[in-house]
TITIFI-476909 format. One line per 4 residues: number of its first residue (from 1); their letters; for each residue z, x, y of C-alpha. Coordinates in steps of 0.02 Angstrom, whole numbers, plus 32768, in hexadecimal, padded with zeros to 4 digits. Each point is the difference from the previous one (the first is absolute). Example, Ala and Ser with C-alpha at 12.3 -4.5 7.8 and 13.67 -1.06 7.14 Angstrom:
<pts>
1	as	8186/8267/7F1F | 7FDF/8045/80AC
</pts>
This chain:
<pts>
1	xxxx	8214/7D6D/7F9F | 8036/7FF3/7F54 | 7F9A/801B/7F5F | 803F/7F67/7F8F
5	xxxx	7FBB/8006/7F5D | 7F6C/8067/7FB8 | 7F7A/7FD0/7F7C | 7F94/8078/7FB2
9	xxxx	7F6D/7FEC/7F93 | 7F9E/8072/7F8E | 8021/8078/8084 | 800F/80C6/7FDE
13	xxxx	8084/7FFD/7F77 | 803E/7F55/8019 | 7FA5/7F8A/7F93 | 8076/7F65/8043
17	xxxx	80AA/800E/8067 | 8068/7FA4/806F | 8090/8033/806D | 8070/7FB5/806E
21	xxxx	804F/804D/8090 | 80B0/7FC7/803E | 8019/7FBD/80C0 | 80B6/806A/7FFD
25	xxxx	7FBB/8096/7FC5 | 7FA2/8085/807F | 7FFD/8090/7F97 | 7F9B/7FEC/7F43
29	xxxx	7FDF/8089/7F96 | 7F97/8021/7F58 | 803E/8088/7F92 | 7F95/8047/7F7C
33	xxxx	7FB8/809E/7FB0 | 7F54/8045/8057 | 7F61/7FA1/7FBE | 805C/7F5C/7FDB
37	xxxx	7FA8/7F97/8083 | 808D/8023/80A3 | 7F65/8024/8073 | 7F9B/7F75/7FD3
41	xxxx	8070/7F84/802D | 8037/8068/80B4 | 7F25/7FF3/7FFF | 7FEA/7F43/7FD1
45	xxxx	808B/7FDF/809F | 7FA3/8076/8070 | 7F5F/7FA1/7FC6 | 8041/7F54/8060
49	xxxx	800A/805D/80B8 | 7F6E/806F/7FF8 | 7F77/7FB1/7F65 | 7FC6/80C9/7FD7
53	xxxx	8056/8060/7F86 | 805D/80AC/8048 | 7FC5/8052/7F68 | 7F59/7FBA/7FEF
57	xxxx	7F73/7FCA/8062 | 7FAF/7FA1/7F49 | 804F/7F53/7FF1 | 7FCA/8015/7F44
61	xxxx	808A/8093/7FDE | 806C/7F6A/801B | 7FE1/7FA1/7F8B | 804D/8016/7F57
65	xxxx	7F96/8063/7F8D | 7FB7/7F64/7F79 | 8015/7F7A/8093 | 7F6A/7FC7/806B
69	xxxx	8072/7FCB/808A | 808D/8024/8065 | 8076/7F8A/8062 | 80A7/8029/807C
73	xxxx	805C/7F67/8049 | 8090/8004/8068 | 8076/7F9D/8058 | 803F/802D/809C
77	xxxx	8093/7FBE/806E | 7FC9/8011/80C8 | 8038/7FD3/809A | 7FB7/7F68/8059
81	xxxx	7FDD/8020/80AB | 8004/7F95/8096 | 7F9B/8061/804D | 7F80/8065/7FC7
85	xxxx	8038/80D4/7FE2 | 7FAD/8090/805B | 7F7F/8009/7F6F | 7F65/7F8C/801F
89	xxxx	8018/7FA9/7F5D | 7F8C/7F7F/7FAB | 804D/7F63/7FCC | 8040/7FE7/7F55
93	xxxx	8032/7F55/7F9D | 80A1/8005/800A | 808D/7FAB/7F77 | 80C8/7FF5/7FF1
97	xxxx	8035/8009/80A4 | 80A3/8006/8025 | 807C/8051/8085 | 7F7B/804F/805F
101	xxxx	7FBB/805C/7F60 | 7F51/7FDB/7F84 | 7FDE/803E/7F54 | 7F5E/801C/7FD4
105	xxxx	7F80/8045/7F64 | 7F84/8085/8006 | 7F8F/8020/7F6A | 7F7C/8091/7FEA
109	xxxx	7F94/8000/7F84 | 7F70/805A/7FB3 | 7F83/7FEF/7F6D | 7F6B/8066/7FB1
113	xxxx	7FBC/7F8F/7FA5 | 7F9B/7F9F/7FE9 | 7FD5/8019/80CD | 8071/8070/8051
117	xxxx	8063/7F94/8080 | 8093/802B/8069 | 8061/7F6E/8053 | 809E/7FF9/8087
121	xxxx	805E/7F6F/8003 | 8093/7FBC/8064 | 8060/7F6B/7FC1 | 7F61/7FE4/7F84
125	xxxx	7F93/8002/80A2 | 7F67/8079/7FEF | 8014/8082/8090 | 7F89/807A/8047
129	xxxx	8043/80BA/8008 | 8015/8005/80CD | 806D/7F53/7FE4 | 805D/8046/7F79
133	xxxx	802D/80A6/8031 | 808A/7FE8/8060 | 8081/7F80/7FB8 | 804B/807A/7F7F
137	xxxx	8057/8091/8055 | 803E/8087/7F85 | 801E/80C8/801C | 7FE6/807A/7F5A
141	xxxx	804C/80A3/7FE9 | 7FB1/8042/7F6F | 7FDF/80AD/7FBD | 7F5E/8009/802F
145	xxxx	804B/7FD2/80B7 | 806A/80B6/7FF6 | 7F54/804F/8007 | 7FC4/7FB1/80AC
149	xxxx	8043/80B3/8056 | 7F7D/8066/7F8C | 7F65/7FA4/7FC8 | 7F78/7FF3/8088
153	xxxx	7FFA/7F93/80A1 | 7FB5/7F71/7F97 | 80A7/7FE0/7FAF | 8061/7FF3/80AF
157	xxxx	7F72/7F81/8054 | 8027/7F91/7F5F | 80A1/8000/802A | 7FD9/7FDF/80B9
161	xxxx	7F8B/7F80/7FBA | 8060/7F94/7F7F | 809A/7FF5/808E | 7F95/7FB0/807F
165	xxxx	7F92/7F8F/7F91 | 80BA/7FAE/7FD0 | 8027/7FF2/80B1 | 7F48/7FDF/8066
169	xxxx	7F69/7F99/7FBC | 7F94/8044/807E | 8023/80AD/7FC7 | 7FD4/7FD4/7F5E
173	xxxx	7F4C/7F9E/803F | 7FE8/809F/806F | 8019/8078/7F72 | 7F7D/7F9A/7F8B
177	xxxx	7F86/8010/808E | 8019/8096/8016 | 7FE5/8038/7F67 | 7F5F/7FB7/7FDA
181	xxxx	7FCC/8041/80A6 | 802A/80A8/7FCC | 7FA4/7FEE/7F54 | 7F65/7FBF/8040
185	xxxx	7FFB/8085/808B | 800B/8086/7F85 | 7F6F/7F9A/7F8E | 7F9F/8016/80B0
189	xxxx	800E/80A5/8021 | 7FD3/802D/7F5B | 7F76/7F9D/8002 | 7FD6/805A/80C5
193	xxxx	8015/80BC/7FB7 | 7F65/7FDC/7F68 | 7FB9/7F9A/808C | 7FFB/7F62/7FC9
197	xxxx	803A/7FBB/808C | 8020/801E/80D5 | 8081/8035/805A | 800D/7F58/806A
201	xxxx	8026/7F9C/7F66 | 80B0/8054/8019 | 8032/7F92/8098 | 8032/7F61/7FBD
205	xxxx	8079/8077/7F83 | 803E/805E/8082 | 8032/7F74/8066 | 806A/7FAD/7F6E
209	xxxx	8047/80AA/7FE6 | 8040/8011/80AC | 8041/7F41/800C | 804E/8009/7F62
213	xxxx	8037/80C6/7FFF | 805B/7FFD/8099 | 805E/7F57/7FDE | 8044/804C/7F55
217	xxxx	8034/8097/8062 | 8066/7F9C/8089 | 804D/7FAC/7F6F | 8033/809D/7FA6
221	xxxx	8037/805C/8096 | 8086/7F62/8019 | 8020/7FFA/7F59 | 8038/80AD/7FF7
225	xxxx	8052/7FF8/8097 | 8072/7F77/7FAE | 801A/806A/7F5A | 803C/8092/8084
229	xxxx	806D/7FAB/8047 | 806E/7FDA/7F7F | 7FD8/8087/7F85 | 8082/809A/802F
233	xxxx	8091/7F78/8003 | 7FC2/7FBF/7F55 | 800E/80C4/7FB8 | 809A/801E/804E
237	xxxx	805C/7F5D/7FAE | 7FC4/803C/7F4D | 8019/80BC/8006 | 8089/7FF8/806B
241	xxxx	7FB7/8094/806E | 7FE0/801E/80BD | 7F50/8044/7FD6 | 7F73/7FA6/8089
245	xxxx	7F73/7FBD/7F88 | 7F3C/7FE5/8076 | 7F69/7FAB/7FC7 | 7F71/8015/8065
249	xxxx	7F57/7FC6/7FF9 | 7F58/8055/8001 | 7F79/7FB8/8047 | 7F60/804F/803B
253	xxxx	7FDD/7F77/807F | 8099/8001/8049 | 7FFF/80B3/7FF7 | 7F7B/8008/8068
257	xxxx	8033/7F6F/8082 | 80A6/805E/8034 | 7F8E/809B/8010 | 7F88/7FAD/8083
261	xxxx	8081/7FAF/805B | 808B/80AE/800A | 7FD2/802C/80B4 | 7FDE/7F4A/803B
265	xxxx	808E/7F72/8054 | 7FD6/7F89/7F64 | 805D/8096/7F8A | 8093/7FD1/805F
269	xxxx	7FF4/7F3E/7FA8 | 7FD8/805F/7F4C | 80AF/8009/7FAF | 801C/80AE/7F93
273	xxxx	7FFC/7F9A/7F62 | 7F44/8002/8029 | 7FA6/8040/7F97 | 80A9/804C/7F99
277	xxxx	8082/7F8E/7FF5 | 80AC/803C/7FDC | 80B0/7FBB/802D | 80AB/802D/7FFC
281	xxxx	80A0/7FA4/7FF9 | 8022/7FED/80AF | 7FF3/7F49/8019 | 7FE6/7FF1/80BF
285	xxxx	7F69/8084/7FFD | 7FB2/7FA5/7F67 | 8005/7F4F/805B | 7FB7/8055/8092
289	xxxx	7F62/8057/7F93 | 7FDE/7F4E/7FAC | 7FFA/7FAE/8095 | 7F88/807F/8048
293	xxxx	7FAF/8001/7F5F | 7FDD/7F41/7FEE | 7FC2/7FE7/80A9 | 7F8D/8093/7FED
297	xxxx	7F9D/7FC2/7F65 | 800F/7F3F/8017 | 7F95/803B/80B2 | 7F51/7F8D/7FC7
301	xxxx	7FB3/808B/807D | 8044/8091/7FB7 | 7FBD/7FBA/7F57 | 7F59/7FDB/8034
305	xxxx	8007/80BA/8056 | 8029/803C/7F49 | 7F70/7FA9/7FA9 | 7F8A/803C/808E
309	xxxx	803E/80C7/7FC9 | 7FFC/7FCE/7F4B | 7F3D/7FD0/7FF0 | 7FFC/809C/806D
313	xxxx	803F/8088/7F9A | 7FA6/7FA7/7F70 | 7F5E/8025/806A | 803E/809C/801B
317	xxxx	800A/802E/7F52 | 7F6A/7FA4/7FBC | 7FBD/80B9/7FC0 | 808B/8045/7FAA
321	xxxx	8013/7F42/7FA3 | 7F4D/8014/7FDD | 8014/80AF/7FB8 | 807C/7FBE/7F7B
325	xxxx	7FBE/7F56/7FF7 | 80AA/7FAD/8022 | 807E/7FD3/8097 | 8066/806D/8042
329	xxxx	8066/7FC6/8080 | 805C/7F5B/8006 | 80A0/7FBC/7FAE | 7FCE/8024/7F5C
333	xxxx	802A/80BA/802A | 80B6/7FDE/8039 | 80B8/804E/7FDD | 80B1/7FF5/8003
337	xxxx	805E/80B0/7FF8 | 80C9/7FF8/7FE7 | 8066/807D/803B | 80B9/803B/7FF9
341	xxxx	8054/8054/8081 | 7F59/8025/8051 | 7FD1/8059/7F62 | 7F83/7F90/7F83
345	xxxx	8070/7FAF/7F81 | 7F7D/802F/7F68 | 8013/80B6/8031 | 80AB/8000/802A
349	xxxx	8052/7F72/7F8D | 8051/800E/7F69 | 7FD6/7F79/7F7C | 8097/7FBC/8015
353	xxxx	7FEC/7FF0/80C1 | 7F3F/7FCC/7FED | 8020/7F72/7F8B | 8088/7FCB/807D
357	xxxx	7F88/8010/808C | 7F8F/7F8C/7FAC | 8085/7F76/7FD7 | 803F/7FFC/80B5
361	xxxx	7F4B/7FFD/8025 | 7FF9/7F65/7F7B | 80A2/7FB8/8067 | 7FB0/800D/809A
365	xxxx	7F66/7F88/7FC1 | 8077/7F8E/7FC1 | 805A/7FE5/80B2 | 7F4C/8000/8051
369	xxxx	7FD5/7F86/7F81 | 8081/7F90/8031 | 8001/8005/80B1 | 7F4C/7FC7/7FFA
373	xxxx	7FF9/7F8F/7F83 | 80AF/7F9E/8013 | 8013/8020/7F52 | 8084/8081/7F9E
377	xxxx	7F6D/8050/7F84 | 8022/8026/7F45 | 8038/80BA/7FDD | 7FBA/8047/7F6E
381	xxxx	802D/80B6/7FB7 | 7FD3/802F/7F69 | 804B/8089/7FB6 | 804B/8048/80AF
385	xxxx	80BD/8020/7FB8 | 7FDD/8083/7FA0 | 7FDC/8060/8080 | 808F/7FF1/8078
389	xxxx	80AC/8044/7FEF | 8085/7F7B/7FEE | 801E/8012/80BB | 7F55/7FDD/8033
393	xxxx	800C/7F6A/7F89 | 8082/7FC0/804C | 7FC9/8003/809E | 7F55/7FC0/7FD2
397	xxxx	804F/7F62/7FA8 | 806B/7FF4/80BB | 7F5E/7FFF/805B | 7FB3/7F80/7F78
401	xxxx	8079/7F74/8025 | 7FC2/7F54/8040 | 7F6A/8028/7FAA | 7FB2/7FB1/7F54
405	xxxx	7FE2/80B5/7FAD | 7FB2/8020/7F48 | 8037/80A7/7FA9 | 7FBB/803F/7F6B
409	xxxx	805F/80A2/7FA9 | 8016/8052/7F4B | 80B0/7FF0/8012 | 8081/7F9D/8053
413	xxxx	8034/805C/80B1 | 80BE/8006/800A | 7FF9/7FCF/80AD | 7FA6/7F62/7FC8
417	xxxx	8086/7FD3/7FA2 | 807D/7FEC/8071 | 7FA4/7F75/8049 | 8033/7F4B/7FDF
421	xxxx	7F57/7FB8/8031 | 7F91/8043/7F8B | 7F8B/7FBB/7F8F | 7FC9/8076/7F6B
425	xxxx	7F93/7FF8/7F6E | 7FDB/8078/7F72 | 7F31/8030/7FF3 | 7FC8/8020/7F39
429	xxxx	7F3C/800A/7FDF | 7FD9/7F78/808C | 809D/7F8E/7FB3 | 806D/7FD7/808A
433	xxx	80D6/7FDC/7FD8 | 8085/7FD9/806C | 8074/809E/800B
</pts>
């Protein structure tokens, strides 16, 4: 996949602009000062794959500040296959085709007045968000990503979150229910505790819950399984080190599964990446754990078995949700923890080695990304160079290749330089030059 061309209108900084993006050139970057509209742009791109902001949940901050309106269009070059990828992907108009490849536009766009609308589009076809999610895949490294090893747990399920919406529609229809499930059960057992309502009213809720619940938690458990696979290699090609990265998984349901089942013969079938998944680099025990692993939760009984012990723990804590009037157990609670060594990497880590645990972490969702989706995503770092000795940059760039990636900077990286295929522009108050 291949970002073409880019239109932007009235949005952030950007009252009107239009770039173009050449077919020989994988690596672009935008060099400016800070505040000069370098994120936007990384935002407006990021915008296409996932249509909600990494910086804001208000489509109105997007829009430019005496504007009523916003609009992002872009053009993408994608492969056409002859069969359809992994991903169950809806069908899109498709136009140019030629060697086995299709270009084709998305447009967002957003207004406040005078009705607020928000419409998706594909090829100038109006699109729902389930069939639109899904045709763009990009991966951001942003600032705000270096954080992801201290803010709370709600910052690592987004992550978990905006990877598998790219890469699974169900996911993302599952999540949606979910999450109106979850509000409305809350709504109820408020409503229960100043008794304004009964306790059976809670069944219908709990049922979605459990349906819903335990499907996103297959679904992260694989998907984290996939990131672990590949994540110490990832580190290892950018720092140059021997150090064994882990990501692992925490999950109360899970948590409590493998605890049921310890002294029974079905533990045997439960791989150790259950509930905790964590791999190393040896490839023959890692083929042997995702086979194990796959079988185990694509097991329609074993599911069924998990939705059965989800509605039961929520029975089982119906008083202490009642207490504090709001759900307590369920994927909503869930975790990933990082470690180095054995030791966890936010403890242990220098800033150095945190922010280049992240962008291996970043790598790793790219490959995933790909192997699901048939399709090489966008890379997107804004602002990453500055934090990386020249080594690690050169190395990163090494690890980048084959890949369209976007850079933004405050100054030119050296290493940069001594690539041939680049495409650069200068960044002046939202005014965009060739370099």
């Amino acid at each position: 996949m291949r970002l073409q061309s880019l239109i932007l209108e009235n949005f952030r900084s950007y009252i009107s602009c239009e770039l173009q993006f050449f077919a020989s050139n994988d690596l672009t970057i935008f060099v400016g000062k800070n505040a000069q509209g370098k994120t936007n742009l990384l935002e407006s791109i990021a915008l296409l794959a996932l249509p909600r902001s990494f910086r804001t949940r208000n489509h109105r901050d997007l829009v430019h500040f005496d504007k009523e309106y916003y609009r992002v269009q872009g053009k993408f070059h994608k492969r056409c296959f002859s069969e359809a990828p992994k991903m169950n992907q809806s069908s899109t108009p498709l136009n140019e085709v030629k060697d086995g490849a299709v270009s084709t536009e998305y447009e967002i766009f957003f207004q406040k007045k005078p009705k607020v609308e928000k419409a998706l589009k594909s090829n100038g076809t109006f699109k729902t968000l389930q069939q639109y999610v899904g045709q763009v895949h990009a991966v951001l490294f942003s600032p705000e990503t270096m954080n992801l090893l201290f803010l709370g747990p709600v910052a690592r399920r987004k992550f978990l979150n905006m990877m598998l919406c790219q890469t699974d529609k169900n996911y993302l229809q599952d999540l949606l229910r979910y999450q109106k499930a979850l509000k409305s059960r809350n709504i109820l057992l408020k409503r229960i505790h100043g008794r304004k309502a009964q306790a059976k009213e809670l069944a219908f809720w709990n049922s979605l819950l459990a349906e819903t619940g335990a499907s996103i938690i297959i679904k992260r458990l694989q998907c984290v399984q996939n990131l672990a696979l590949r994540l110490s290699e990832m580190y290892q090609s950018i720092s140059g080190s021997s150090v064994q990265l882990v990501i692992r998984y925490s999950n109360e349901l899970s948590s409590i599964w493998r605890e049921e089942h310890k002294s029974s013969n079905a533990s045997r079938n439960i791989p150790r990446a259950f509930p905790n998944i964590s791999c190393g680099t040896d490839g023959k025990s890692i083929q042997t754990q995702k086979k194990s692993f796959t079988f185990f939760l694509e097991d329609e009984t074993r599911k069924e078995t998990m939705i059965q012990r989800y509605l039961e723990e929520l029975e089982k804590r119906f008083q202490r949700d009642l207490t504090l009037k709001k759900t307590t157990f369920g994927p909503h609670q869930d975790d990933l923890h990082f470690y180095m060594n054995e030791k966890p990497l936010e403890k242990v880590g220098s800033r150095g080695e945190c922010r280049t645990a992240i962008l291996a972490l970043k790598m790793a969702e790219l490959k995933c990304i790909e192997e699901i989706s048939g399709e090489k995503p966008i890379f997107l770092l804004d602002d990453v160079f500055s934090e990386l000795d020249s080594e690690r940059q050169k190395r990163l760039l090494e690890s980048m290749q084959s890949y369209q990636t976007i850079v933004t900077a405050t100054h030119f990286p050296e290493e940069m330089r001594k690539n041939g295929k680049i495409q650069a522009f200068r960044i002046e108050d939202s005014t965009i030059k060739k370099w």
